[in-house]
HTML snippet that shows the backbone in 3Dmol.js (N, CA, C, O; Angstrom):
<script src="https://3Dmol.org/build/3Dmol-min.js"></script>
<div id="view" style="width:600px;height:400px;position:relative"></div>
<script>
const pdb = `
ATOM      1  N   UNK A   1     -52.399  85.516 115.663  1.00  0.00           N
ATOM      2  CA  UNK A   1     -51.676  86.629 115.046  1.00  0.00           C
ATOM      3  C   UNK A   1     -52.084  87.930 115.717  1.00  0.00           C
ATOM      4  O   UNK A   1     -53.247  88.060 116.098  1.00  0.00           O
ATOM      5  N   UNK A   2     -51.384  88.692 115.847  1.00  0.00           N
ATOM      6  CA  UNK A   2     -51.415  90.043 116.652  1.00  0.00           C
ATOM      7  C   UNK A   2     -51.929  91.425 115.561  1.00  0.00           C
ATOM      8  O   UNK A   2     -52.386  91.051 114.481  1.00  0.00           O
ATOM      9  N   UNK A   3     -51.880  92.752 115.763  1.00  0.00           N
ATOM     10  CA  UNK A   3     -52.635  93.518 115.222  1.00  0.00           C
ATOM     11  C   UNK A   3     -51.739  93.448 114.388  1.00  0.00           C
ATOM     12  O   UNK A   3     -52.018  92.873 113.336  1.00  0.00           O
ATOM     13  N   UNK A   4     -50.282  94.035 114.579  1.00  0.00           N
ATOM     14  CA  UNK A   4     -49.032  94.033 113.477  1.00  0.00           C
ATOM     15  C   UNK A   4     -49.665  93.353 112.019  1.00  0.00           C
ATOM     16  O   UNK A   4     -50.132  93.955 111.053  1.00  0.00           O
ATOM     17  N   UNK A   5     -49.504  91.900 112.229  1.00  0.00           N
ATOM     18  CA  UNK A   5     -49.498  90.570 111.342  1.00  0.00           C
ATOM     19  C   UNK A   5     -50.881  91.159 110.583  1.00  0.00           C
ATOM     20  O   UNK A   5     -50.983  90.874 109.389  1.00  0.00           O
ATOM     21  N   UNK A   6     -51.847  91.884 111.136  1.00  0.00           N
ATOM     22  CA  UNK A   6     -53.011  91.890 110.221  1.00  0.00           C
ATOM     23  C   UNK A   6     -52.690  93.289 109.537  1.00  0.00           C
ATOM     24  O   UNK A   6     -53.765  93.708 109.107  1.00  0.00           O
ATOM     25  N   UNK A   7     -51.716  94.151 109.265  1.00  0.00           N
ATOM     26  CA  UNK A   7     -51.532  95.366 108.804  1.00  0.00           C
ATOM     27  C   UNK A   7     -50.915  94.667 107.497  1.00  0.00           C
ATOM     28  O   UNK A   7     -50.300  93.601 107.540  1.00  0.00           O
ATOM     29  N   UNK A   8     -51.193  95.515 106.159  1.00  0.00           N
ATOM     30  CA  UNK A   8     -50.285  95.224 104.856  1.00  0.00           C
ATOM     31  C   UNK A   8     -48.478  95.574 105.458  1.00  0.00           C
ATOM     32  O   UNK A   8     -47.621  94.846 104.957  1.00  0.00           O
ATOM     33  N   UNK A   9     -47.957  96.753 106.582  1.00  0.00           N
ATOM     34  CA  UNK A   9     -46.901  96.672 106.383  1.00  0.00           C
ATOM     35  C   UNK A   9     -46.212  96.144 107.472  1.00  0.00           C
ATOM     36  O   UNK A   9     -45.082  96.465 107.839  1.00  0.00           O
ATOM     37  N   UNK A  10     -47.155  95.089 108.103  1.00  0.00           N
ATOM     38  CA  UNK A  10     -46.815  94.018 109.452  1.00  0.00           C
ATOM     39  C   UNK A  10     -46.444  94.745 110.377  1.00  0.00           C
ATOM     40  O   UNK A  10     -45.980  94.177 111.366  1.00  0.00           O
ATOM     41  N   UNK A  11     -46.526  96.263 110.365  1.00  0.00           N
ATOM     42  CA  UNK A  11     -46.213  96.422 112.010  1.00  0.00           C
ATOM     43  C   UNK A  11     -47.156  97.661 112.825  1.00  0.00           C
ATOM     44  O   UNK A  11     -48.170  97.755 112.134  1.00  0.00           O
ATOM     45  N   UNK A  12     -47.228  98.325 113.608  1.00  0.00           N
ATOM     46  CA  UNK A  12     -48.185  98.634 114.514  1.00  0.00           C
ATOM     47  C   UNK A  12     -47.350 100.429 114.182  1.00  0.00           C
ATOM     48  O   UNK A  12     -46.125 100.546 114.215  1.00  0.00           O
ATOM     49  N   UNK A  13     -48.188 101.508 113.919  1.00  0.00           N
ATOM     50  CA  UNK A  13     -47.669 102.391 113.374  1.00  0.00           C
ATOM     51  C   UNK A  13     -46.887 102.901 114.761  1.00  0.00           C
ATOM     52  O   UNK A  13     -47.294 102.475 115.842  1.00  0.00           O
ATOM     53  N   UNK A  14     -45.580 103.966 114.696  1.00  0.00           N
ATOM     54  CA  UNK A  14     -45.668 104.721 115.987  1.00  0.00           C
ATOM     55  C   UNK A  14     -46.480 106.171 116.150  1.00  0.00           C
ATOM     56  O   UNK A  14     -47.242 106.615 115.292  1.00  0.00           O
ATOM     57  N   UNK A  15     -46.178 106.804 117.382  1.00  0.00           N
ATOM     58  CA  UNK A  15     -47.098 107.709 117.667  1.00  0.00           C
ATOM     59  C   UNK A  15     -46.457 108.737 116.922  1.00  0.00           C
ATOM     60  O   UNK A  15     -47.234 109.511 116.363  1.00  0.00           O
ATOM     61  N   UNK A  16     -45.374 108.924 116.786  1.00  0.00           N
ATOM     62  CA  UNK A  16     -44.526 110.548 115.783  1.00  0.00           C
ATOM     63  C   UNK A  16     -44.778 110.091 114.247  1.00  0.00           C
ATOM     64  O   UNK A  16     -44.328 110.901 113.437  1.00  0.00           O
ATOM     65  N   UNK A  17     -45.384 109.001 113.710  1.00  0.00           N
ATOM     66  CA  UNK A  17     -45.691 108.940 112.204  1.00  0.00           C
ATOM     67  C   UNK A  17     -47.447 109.368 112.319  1.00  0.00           C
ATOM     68  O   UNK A  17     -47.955 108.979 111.267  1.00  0.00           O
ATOM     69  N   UNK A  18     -48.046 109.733 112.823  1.00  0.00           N
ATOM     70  CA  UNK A  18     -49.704 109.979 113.177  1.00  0.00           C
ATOM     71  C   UNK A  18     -48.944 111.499 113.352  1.00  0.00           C
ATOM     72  O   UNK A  18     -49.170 112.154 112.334  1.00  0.00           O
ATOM     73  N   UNK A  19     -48.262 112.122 114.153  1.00  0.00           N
ATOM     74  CA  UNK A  19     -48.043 113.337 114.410  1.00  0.00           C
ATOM     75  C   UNK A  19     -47.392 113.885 113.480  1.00  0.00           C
ATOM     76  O   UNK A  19     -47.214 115.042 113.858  1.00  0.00           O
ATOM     77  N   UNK A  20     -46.994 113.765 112.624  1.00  0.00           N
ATOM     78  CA  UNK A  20     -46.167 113.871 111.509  1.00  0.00           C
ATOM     79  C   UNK A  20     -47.101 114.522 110.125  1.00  0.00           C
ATOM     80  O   UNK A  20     -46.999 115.541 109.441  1.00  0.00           O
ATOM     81  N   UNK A  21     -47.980 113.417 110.139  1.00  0.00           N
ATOM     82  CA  UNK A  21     -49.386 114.087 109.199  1.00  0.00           C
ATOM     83  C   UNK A  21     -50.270 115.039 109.503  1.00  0.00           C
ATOM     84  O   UNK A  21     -50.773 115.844 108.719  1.00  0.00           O
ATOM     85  N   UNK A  22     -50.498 114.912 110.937  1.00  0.00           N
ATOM     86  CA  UNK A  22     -50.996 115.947 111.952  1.00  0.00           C
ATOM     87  C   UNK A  22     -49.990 117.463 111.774  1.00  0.00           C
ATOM     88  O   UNK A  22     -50.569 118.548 111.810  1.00  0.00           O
ATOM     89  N   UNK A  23     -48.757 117.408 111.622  1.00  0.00           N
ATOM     90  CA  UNK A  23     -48.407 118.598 111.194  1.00  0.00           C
ATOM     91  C   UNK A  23     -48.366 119.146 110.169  1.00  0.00           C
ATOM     92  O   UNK A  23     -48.778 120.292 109.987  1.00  0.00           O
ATOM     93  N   UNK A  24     -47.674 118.155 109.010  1.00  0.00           N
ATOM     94  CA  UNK A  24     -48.177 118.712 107.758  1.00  0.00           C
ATOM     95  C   UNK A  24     -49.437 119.173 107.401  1.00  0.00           C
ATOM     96  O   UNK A  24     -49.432 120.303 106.913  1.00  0.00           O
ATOM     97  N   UNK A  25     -50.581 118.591 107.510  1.00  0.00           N
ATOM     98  CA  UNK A  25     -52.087 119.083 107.109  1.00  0.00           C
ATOM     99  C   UNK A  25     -52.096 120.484 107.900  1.00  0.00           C
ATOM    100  O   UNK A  25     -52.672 121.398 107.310  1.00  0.00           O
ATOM    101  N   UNK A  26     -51.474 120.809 109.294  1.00  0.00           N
ATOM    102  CA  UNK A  26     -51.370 122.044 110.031  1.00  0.00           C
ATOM    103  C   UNK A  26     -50.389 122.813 109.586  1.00  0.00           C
ATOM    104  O   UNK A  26     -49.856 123.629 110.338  1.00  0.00           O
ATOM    105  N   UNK A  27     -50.004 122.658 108.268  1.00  0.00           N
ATOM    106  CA  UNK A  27     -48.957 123.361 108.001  1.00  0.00           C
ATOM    107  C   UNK A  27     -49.384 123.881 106.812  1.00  0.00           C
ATOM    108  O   UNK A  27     -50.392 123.453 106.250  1.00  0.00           O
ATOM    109  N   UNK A  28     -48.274 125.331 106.100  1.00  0.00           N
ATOM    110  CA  UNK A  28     -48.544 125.593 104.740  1.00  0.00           C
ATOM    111  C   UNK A  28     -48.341 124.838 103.504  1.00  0.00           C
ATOM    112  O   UNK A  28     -48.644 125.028 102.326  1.00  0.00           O
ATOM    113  N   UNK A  29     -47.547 123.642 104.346  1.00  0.00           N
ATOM    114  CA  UNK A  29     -47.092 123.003 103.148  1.00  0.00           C
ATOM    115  C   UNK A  29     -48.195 122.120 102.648  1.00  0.00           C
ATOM    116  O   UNK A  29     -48.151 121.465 101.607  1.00  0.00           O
ATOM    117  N   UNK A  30     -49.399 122.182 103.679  1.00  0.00           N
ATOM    118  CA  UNK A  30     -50.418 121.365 102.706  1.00  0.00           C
ATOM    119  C   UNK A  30     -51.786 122.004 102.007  1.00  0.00           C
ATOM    120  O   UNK A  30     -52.848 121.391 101.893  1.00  0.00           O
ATOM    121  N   UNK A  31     -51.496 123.584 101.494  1.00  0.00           N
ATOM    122  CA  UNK A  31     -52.253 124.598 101.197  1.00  0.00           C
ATOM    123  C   UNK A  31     -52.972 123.959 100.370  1.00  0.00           C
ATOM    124  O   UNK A  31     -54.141 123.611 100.537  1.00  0.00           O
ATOM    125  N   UNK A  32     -52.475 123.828  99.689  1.00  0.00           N
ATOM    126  CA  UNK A  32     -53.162 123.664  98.200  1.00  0.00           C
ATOM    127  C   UNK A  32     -53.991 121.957  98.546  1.00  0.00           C
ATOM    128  O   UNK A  32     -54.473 121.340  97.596  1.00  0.00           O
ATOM    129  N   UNK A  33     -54.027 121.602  99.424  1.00  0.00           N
ATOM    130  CA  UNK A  33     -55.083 120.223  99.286  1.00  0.00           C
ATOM    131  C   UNK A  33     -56.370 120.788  99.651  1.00  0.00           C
ATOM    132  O   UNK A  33     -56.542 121.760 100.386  1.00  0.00           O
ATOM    133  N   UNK A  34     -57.460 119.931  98.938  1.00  0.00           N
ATOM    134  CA  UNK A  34     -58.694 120.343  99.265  1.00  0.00           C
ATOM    135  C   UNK A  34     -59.435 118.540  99.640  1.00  0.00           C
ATOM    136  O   UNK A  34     -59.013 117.418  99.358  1.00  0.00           O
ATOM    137  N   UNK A  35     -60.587 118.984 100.327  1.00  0.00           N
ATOM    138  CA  UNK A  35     -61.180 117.532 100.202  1.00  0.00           C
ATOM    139  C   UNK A  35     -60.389 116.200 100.387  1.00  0.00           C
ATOM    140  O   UNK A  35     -60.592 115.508  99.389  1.00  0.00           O
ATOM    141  N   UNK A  36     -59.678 115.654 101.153  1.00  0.00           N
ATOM    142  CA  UNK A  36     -58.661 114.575 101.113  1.00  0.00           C
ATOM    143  C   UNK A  36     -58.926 114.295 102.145  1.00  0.00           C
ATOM    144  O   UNK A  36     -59.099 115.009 103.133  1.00  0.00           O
ATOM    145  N   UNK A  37     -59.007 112.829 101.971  1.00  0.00           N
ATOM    146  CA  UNK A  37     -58.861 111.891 102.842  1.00  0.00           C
ATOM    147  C   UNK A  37     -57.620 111.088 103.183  1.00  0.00           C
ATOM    148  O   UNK A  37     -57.294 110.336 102.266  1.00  0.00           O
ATOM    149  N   UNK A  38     -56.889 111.047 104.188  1.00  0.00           N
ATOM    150  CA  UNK A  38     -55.619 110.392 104.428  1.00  0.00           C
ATOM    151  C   UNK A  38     -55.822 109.574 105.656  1.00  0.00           C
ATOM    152  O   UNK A  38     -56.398 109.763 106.728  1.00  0.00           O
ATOM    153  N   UNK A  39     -55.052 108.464 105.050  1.00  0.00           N
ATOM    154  CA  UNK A  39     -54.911 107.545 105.804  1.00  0.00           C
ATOM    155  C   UNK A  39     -53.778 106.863 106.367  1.00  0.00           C
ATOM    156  O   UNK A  39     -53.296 105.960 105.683  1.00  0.00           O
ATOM    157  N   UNK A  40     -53.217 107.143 107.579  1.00  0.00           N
ATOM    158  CA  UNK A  40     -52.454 106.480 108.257  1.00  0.00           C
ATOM    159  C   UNK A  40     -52.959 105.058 108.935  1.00  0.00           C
ATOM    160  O   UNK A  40     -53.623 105.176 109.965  1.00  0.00           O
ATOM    161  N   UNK A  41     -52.823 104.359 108.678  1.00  0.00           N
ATOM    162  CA  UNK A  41     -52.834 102.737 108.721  1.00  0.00           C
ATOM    163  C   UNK A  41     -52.390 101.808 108.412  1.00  0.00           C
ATOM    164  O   UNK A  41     -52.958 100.728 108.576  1.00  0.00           O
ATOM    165  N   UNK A  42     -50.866 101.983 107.695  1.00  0.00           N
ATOM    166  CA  UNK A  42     -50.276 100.938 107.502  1.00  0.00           C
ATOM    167  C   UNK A  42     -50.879 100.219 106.242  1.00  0.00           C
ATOM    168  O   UNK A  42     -50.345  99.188 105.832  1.00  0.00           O
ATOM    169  N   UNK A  43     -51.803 100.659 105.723  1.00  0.00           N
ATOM    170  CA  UNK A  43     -52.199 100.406 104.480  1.00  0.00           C
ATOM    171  C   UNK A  43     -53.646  99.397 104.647  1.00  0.00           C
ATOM    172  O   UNK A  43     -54.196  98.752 103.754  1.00  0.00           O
ATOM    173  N   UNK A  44     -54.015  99.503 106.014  1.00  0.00           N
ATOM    174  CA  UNK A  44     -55.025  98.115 106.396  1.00  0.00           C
ATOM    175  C   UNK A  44     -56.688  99.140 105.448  1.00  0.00           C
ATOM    176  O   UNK A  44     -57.851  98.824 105.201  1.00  0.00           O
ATOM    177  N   UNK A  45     -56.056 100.060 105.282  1.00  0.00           N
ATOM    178  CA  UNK A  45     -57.915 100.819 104.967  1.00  0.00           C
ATOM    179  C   UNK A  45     -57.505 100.864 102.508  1.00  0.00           C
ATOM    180  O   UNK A  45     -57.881 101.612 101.605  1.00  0.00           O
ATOM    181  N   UNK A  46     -56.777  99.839 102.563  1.00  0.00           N
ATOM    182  CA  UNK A  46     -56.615 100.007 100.865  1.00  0.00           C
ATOM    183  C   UNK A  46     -57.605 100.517 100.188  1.00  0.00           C
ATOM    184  O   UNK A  46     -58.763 100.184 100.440  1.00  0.00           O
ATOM    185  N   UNK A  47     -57.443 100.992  99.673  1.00  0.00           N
ATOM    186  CA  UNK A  47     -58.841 101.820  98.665  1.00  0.00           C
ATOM    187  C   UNK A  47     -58.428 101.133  97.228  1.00  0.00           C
ATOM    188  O   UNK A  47     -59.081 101.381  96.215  1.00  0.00           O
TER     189      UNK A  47
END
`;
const viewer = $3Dmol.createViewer("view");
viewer.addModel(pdb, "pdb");
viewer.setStyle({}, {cartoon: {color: "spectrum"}});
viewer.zoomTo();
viewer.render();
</script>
């Protein structure tokens, strides 16, 4: 089985969904967060 198959949403993220969070957190629209941890992974880091 490949990396995909071991992710909860079976597939391998692309590079503009990583850049995507990368802008929001660089943006105003994510003022008001403090302390957060986010995770882009396809869900493989479940908490």
């Amino acid at each position: 089985a490949g990396l995909a198959a071991q992710t909860p949403l079976g597939r391998i993220g692309r590079p503009e969904e990583t850049a995507a969070v990368a802008l929001f957190l660089a943006s105003d629209d994510s003022s008001f967060m403090t302390g957060s941890e986010v995770f882009v992974d396809g869900g493989a880091a479940q908490v």
